[in-house]
N, C-alpha and C positions, 0 to 999 in steps of 0.2 A: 784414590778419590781426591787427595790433594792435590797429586799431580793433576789432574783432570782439571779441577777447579783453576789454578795456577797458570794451568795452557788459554782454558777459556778467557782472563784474567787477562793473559799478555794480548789475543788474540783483541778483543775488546779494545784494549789499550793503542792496539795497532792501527786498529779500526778510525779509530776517532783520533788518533793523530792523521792521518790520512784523510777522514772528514773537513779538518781542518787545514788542509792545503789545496783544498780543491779550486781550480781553475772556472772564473766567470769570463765568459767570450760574450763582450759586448760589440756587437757590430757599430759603425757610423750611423748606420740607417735606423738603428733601436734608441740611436740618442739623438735622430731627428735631421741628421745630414743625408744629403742625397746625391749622386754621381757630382762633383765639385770639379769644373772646365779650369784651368790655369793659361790661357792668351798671352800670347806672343813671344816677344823674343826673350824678355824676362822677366816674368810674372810670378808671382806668388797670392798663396790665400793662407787663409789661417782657421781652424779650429778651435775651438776651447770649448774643454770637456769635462764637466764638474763629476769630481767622483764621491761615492761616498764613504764615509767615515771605516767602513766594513770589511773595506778593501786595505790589505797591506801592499804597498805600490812598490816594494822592494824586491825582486823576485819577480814582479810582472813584464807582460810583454807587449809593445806595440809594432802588429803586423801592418802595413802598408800594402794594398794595391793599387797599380797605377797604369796606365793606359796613354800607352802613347802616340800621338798623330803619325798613322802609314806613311806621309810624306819625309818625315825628320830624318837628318844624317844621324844614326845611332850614336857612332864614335863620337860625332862635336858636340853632342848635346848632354846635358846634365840636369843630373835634379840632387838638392839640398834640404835635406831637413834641422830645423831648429827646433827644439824641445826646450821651454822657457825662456828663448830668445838668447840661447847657446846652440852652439854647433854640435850637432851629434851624428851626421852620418852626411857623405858625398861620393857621390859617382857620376860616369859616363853610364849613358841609357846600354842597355842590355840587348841581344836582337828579339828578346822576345816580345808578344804580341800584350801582353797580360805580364806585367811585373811585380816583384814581389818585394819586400823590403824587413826585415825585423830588428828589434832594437829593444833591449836589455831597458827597464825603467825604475828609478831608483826615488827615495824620498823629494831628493834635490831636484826632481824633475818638477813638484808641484808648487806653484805659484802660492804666496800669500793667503789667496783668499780661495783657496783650495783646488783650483783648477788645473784643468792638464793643458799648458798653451803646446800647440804644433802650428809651425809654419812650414808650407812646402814650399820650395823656392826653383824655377827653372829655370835653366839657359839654353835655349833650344838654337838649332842651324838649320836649314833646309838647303841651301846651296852653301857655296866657301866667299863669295861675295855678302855679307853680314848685310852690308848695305842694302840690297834686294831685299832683305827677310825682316824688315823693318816693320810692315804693312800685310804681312804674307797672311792671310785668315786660315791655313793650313797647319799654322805653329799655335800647337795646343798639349796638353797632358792630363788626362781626366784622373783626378784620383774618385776612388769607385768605393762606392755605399756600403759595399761588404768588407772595404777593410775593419779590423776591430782591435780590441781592447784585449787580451786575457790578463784578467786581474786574478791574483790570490783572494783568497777568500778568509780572511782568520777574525778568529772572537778576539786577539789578544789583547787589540784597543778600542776593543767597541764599547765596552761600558763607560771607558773613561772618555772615549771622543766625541761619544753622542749625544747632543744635549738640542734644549728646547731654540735656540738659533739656527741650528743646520739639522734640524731634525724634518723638517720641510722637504727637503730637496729630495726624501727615499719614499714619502709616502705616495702611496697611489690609488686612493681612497678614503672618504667621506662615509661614517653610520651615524646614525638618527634614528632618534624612541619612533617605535611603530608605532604610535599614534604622537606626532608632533606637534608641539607647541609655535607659536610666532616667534618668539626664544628661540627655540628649535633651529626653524627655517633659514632665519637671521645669520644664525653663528655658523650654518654649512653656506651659506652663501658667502660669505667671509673666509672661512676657512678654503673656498673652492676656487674663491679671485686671489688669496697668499699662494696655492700650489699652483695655479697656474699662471703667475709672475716668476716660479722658479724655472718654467719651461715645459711642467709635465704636460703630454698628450694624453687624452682620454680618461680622464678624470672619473672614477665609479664613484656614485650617491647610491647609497644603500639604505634600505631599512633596518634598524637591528635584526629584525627576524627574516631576513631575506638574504642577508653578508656571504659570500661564497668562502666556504672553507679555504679557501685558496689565496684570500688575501688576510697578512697578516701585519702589514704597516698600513696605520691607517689615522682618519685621526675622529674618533668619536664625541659627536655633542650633545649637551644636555646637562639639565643641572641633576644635582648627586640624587635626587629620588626619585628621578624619571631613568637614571642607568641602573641596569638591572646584575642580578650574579649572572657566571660570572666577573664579566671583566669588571663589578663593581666593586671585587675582594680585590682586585689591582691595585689601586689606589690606597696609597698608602699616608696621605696628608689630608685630614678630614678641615674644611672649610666652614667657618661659623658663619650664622644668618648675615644676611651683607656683605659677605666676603668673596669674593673668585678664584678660581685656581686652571693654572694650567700644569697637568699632571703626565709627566713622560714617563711609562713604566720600559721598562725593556728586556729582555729574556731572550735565551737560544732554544732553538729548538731543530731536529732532527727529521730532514724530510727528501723523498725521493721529487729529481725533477729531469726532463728532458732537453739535453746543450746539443744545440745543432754545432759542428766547426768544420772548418774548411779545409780541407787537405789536398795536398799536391800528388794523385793517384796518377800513373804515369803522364807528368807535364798536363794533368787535366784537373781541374778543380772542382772538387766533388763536395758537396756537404754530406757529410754524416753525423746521423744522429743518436747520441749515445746515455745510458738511462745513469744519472749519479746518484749519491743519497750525499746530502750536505748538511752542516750545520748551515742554519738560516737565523737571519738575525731579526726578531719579531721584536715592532716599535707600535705601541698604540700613544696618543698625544689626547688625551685626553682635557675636554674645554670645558670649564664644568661652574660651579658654583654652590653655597650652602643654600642658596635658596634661589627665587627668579632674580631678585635687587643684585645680589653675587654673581649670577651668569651673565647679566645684562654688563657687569665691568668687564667679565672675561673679554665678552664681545665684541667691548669698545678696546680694549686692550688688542684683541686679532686683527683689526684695521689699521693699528698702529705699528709702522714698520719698526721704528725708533723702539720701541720696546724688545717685540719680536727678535731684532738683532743683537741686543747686548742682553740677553736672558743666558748665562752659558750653563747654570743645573739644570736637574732635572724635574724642580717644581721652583711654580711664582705665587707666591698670594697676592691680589690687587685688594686694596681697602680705598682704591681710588684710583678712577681712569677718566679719560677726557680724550677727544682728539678736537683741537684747537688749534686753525691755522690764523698766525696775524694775517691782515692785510697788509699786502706790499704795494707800490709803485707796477709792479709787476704782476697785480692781482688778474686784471683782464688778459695778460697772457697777448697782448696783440704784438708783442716783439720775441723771437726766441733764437739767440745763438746759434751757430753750431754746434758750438761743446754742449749747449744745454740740451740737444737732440740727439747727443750720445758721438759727436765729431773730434777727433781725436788729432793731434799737431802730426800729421804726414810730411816729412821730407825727402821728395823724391829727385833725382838726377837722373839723367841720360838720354836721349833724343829719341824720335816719334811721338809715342801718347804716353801722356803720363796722368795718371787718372785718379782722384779722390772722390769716396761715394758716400751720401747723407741718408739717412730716410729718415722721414717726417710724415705725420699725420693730420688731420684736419680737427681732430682732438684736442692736438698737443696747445692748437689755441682753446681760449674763452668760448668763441663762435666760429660756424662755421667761416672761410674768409670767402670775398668776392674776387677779391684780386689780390696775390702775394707777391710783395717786392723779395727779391732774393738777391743782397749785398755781397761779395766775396771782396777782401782784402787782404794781402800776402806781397811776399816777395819773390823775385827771380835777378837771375842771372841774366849782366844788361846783354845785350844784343851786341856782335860784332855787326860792320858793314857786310851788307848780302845774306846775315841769316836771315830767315823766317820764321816766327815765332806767333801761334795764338792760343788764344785761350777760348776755350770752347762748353757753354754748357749745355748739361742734357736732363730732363723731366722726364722720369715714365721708360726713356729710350731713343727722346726724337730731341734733337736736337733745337734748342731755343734762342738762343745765342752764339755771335763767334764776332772775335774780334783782335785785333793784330796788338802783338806788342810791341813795344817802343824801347826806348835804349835806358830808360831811367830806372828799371827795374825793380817799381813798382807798381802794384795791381791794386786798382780801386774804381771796380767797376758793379750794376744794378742789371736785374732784367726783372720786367714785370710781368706775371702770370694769369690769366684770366680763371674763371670756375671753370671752365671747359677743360683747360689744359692738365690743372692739378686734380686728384683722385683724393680718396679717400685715404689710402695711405699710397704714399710716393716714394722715388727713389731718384736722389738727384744728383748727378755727378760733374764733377768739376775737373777737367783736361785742358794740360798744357800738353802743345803740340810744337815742338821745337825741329829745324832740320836748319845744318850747317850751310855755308855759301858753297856754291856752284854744288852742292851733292855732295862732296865729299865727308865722308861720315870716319874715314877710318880712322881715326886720332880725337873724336868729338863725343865720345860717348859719354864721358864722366865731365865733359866742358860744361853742361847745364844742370842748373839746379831749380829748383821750385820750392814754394811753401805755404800754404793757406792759412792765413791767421784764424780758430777758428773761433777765438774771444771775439773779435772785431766783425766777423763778417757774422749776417745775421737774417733770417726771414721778417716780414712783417706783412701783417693783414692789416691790408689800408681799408674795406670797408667788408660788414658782415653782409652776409648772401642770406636776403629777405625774401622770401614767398608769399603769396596768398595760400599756397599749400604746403602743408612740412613735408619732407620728403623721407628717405631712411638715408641717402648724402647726407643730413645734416643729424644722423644719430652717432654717438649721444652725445657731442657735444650742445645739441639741443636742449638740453637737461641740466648745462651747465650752471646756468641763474636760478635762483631761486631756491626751494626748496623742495624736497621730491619724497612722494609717500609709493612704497610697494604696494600694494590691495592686491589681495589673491582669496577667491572663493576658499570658504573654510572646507567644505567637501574634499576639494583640489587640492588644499594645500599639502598632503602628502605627493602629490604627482608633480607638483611645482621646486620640489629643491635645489632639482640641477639648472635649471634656467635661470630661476635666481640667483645661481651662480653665476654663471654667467654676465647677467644683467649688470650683476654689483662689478665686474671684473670691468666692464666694459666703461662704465662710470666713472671708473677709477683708473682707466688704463688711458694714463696722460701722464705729460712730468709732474703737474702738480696736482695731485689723487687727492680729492677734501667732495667728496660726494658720500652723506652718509644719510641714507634715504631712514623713513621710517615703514616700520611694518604693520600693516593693517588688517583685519580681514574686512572682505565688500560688504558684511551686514553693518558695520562700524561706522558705514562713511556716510557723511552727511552733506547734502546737496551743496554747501557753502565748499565743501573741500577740492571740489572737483576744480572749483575756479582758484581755491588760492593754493592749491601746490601743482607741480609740477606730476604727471600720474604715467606710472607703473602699473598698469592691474594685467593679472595671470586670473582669466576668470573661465567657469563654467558654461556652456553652449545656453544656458537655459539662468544663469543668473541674472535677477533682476536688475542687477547693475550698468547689464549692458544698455537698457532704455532711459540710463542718463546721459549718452552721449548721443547728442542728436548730428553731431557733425564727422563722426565716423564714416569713412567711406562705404562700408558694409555694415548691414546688420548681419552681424552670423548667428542671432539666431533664427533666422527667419533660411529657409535652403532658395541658392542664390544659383543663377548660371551666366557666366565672364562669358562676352561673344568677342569675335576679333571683328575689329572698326569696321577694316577693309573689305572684309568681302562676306561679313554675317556672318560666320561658321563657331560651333562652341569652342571654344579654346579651354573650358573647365567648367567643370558642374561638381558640386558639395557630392561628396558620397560617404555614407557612415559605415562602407565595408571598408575604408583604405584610412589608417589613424592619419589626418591631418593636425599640421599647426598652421593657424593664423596670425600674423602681426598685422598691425595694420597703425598708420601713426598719424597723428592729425593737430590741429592746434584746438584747444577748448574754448573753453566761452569768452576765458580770461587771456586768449593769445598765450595760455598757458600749455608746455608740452606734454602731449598723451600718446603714450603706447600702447596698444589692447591687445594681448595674446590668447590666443582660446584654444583647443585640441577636442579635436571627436575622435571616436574608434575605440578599440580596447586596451591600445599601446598610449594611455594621455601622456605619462610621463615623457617617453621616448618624442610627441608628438611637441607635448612644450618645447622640450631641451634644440627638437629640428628647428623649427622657428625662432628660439632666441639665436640660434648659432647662424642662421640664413641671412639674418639681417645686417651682421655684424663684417661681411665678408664686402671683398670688392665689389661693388655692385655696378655694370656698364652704363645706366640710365639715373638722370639727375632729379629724375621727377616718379621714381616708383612712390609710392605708400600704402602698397597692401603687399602683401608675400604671404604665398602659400606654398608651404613643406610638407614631404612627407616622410616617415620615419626611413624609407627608400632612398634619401638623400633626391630624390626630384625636389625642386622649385621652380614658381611662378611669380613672375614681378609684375602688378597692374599699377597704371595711376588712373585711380578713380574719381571725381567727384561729382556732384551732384548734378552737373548737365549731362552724365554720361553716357548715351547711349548703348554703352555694350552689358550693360549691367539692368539683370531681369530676375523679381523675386519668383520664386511660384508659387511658394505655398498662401500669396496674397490673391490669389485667383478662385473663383468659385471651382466646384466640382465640377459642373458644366462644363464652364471654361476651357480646364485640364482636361476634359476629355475629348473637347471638338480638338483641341491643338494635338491630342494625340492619335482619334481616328477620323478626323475629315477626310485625308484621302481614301482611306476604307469608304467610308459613308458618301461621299459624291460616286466613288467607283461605284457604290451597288445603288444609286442615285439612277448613274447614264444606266446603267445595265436594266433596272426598269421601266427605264424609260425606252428602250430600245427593246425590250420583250413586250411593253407596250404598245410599241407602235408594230410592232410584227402580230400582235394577237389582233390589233385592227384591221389591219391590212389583212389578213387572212381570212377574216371573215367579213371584207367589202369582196374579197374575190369570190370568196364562195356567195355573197348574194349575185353579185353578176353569173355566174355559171349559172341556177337556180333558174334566175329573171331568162338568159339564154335558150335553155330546154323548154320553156315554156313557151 
């Protein structure tokens, strides 16, 4: 029997050392990268892959695949990878179609601030004249979405490496007290604009009583007597009245889950999928407070990056929070850097295109702008007699400027942007195009240099883009002045979490994030409010609230039908079988900015969350202000207002009405028909008077 026990014992033992080395295969594509093109003759991109605390990186693996252009001489071409901006692997291309690459990864691979950086780096050929392959749109190497990650999986530093600063980046879900407070809705809005600044996709808002067994990092809100057992035996630092807490518990636990990986089954790449049981590392982050005065600091604490980042245990008591931006010189935001839009010192050499890329938002200022100056200043390598040399830029993809450089080999030049040209978010790149005299390239590759200062060169919005109408172009920097109150029907406000999310993310997704709305419910608000803040409302089909805004392009609660201008035909009609969301955005009484969301159907939640996310997306037209989503991902963009012709209520129509426009054609048809058995029963019997009148 001892033996027995003693094999069980080892077997056990074996087990869960085994547990503990199990293999995480994260694809590119699960951390949001998609087939990645490398151009031309020597291009490079770059990756950065934040990993979490969970993962031992010593022992793990980075698999590569890579795809390279049919046209490329195999032999001449090459690809390099850098792992933290070191050399770690080089070759010549291989013949095959579908390349493979692996690479041993070790502590020293992860960056400071916990990232995995990879640079892929190409030198492609396509003929033996280099010169020719300069310009060639044939020299390319796709590295491909299923390359992945297999990371280790061990407890051994989890307890000690997880704490409330980087405890963000694993979670993947929001719970909330089944019947939620404004407190409540607040701190998941908050908590849903921090994880979705770390990058996470598809965010779950859950009710406590609704949470899928299946997620076990998460981060749960509410103050300590609205969370319920158990996760309220978790907590292990109890908070007095006034006080806040943000409480990280953490625990393993033991669970079967399904790893697809990619195998090389004779020279063909197959997934298979294979069933494991692993230790799992379960994080709940609990937002809490002794009382509502206590959650309400946590809250202001979750908005506050500067906290959030230098927190390294696993509990914070606040007895005091504030978020309080001075004003600067720079408050209105109408000049912004490059560096301050995430532009980074590129120093590039070698002839053709040499290319630096910006992106910027219409956010990132105060207001929207009318027209953006776009400054570049840097230096280059001066010009011999007979090169050619310009500098070229590009908006969007198209080209806005271009213009020759000079021997003095410096750059300090402007191009002006109209609203037309610039989007809601942009992408703007900056190329030097260098080629030697008379052609000759073979001895000139490493002759030129480049360099964009990107302190010095700089955007600015010389005048803000005014409307008679607001448009959703100008959201949310819309909402930038002033002051801004949520209102969400109290019915709703359980179906409203996720969008609120959202909303607040969007608010705040600029360089300088200082929007911290208040939350209301719509029985609270009083007619003066509508004019002096800026309004958010998340309301109900049927709340009275919606008959305070008289300058809304739609009433929705009234059932409406959108006709198309041009040729009368319905383009949409309200239906309550299909869960819609509405936005819709206007300027108030006070030229103050209003948003209005509503959702019909049985999906409301699903229905909010489509319309806050619809609005928020590149939109092609400058003057939309109504959008209508459905939980099916379809949208509809109108600009409606008041002269509008294609905009028709019904239910403001008698009964009559509605019925002549539904069966007039029935009713005229048995009208002629009538009238046409009519004139046949007459004529039938003027014939037979004449036969009659005849025989006699």
């Amino acid at each position: 029997m001892n033996k027995f026990l003693s094999f069980l014992a080892l077997a056990l033992l074996l087990s869960t050392a085994s547990i503990a080395q199990q293999q995480a295969i994260i694809s590119f594509k699960a951390l949001g990268h998609a087939d990645e093109p490398i151009f031309g003759m020597s291009g490079s991109t770059s990756f950065f892959l934040k990993l979490g605390p969970e993962y031992e990186i010593t022992g793990s693996k980075l698999v590569l695949f890579f795809e390279p252009s049919q046209a490329l001489l195999k032999d001449k071409s090459y690809i390099n990878i850098l792992i933290d901006d070191k050399p770690a692997f080089s070759s010549r291309l291989s013949p095959d179609s579908i390349q493979r690459i692996v690479l041993n990864l070790s502590r020293a691979d992860i960056s400071a601030g916990g990232f995995l950086k990879i640079q892929v780096k190409t030198l492609a050929t396509i003929t033996d004249d280099k010169c020719r392959d300069l310009d060639n749109p044939a020299m390319w190497i796709k590295v491909k979405n299923y390359s992945y990650l297999s990371l280790t999986k061990s407890d051994k530093n989890f307890f000690d490496n997880v704490n409330i600063s980087n405890c963000f980046d694993s979670k993947k879900a929001i719970v909330y007290p089944a019947n939620p407070t404004l407190h409540d809705l607040k701190a998941v809005a908050w908590a849903y604009s921090r994880l979705k600044k770390t990058g996470i996709a598809n965010i779950g808002v859950y009710a406590a009583d609704k949470k899928p067994d299946s997620v076990r990092n998460y981060v749960m809100v509410g103050n300590m007597s609205s969370i319920q057992s158990p996760q309220h035996d978790l907590i292990k630092v109890t908070p007095q009245a006034g006080e806040g807490l943000f409480y990280l518990h953490k625990a393993i636990t033991i669970a079967s889950d399904t790893v697809t990986q990619i195998v090389n089954v004779r020279n063909n790449l197959t997934p298979v999928k294979t069933v494991v049981t692993e230790k799992v590392p379960t994080e709940i982050l609990f937002v809490t407070g002794g009382d509502d005065a206590g959650f309400e600091k946590t809250i202001t604490a979750l908005g506050n990056m500067n906290i959030l980042n230098s927190t390294f245990g696993d509990y914070l008591l606040i007895d005091q929070a504030e978020n309080t931006f001075f004003k600067t010189i720079d408050e209105n935001r109408s000049k912004l850097t490059l560096k301050q839009i995430g532009g980074a010192t590129n120093f590039m050499s070698g002839i053709g295109s040499l290319k630096s890329a910006y992106n910027f938002k219409n956010s990132d200022f105060s207001f929207t702008p009318k027209e953006v100056e776009i400054h570049f200043q840097g230096i280059y390598s001066s010009l011999n007699p007979g090169d050619r040399g310009f500098f070229n830029v590009y908006l969007n993809g198209s080209l806005i400027s271009s213009e020759k450089l000079d021997v003095s080999g410096k750059l300090n030049t402007s191009v002006t942007i109209n609203r037309y040209q610039h989007h809601k978010y942009n992408t703007l790149e900056a190329e030097f195009r260098f080629y030697p005299s008379s052609g000759n390239c073979q001895n000139s590759f490493t002759n030129f240099f480049s360099e964009i200062d990107v302190d010095q060169s700089y955007l600015e919005s010389k005048d803000p883009f005014i409307t008679n109408d607001l448009s959703f172009y100008q959201y949310p920097e819309a909402f930038n002045s002033g002051k801004t109150r949520i209102v969400v029907t109290k019915d709703y406000a359980k179906y409203a979490a996720a969008a609120m999310g959202e909303i607040i993310y969007e608010l705040n997704n600029n360089i300088n994030a200082n929007n911290f709305p208040e939350f209301v419910y719509s029985d609270q608000v009083e007619p003066g409010d509508l004019k002096k803040y800026n309004i958010v409302a998340l309301l109900s089909q049927n709340d009275p609230l919606m008959n305070e805004f008289p300058d809304a392009p739609i009433k929705f609660n009234k059932k409406f039908r959108l006709y198309n201008s041009d040729n009368n035909k319905i383009v949409y009609q309200l239906s309550d079988s299909v869960s819609n969301g509405l936005a819709q955005i206007f300027y108030g009484r006070s030229n103050n900015a209003t948003l209005v969301l509503t959702a019909t159907g049985t999906q409301i939640a699903d229905a909010f969350l489509a319309a806050s996310k619809s609005i928020t997306e590149q939109l092609s037209t400058l003057s939309s202000n109504v959008c209508i989503s459905d939980v099916s991902a379809n949208k509809y963009l109108f600009n409606i207002n008041k002269s509008s012709e294609n905009l028709e209520y019904i239910d403001t129509k008698s009964a009559l009405t509605r019925f002549w426009e539904s069966y007039n054609l029935y009713i005229l048809l048995g009208i002629l028909v009538l009238i046409l058995l009519s004139f046949l029963y007459v004529r039938s019997r003027i014939q037979r008077s004449q036969d009659l009148f005849n025989e006699e």
